[in-house]
C-alpha positions, 0 to 999 in steps of 0.5 A, a space after each residue: 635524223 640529226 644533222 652533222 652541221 646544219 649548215 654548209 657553204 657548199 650544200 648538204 652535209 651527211 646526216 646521222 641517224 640513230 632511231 631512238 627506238 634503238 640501242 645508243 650506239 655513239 658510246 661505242 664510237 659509230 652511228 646506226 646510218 648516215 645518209 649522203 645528200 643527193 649530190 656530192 661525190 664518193 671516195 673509197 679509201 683503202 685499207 689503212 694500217 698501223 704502218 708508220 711512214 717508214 712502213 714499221 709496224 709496231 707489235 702493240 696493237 694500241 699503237 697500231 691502231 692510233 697509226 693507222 686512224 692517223 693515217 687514216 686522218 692524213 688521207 682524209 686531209 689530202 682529199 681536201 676532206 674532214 672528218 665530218 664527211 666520212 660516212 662509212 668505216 670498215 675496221 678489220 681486227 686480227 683476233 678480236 675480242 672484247 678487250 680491244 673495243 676501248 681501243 677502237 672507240 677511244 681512237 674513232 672519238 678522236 679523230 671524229 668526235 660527234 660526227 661518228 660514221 656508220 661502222 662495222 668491225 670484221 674480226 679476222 684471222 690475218 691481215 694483208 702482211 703477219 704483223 699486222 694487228 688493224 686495218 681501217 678503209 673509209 667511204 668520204 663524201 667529197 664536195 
């Protein structure tokens, strides 16, 4: 197991773990599990989309993806979180294919770098409204 931070003000920090036995799943943006300390409070984020403020949607996926991770991010943010304390990510795309994974993986580095939670990408045919390309919700570890 690797610790995120190995130290912390206010207690434990998720920990990652990627059994070495086990295929390298980090180049692809996620850990294999990430385990929460014995304390510490959950928030379950919502689905986020590629929606900007004023609820556009742009047609590109690659934009709606960097919207939607920086939407993400702001939620994040709002929670008094970084991060470093989401331990889940569940990301819905609309007619996946391989040609979309540089996509995502290039947007999880950005906004969690080393700190990758646990993943799991849902293709699926349709999301909430027509437009709609991605959509990502999270699992935090609040303080």
């Amino acid at each position: 197991m690797t610790p995120r931070d190995p130290s912390s003000e206010n207690g434990a920090l998720p920990v990652i773990v990627n059994p070495p036995h086990l295929h390298d799943p980090t180049p692809n943006g996620y850990s294999t599990a990430v385990v929460t300390p014995g304390t510490g409070r959950l928030a379950f984020i919502s689905g986020q989309g590629g929606q900007d403020r004023t609820g556009a949607l742009s047609p590109d996926f690659g934009a709606q993806v960097r919207q939607a991770y920086d939407n993400l991010a702001a939620v994040i943010a709002a929670l008094g979180a970084s991060p470093d304390r989401v331990v889940k990510l569940t990301v819905y795309v609309v007619d996946h294919d391989m040609s979309k994974l540089g996509v995502l993986t290039k947007n999880v580095m950005r906004i969690f770098g080393g700190s990758l939670p646990a993943q799991t990408l849902v293709p699926v045919p349709k999301l909430a409204i027509d437009p709609m390309l991605f959509e990502v919700e999270a699992v935090v570890l609040l303080e």
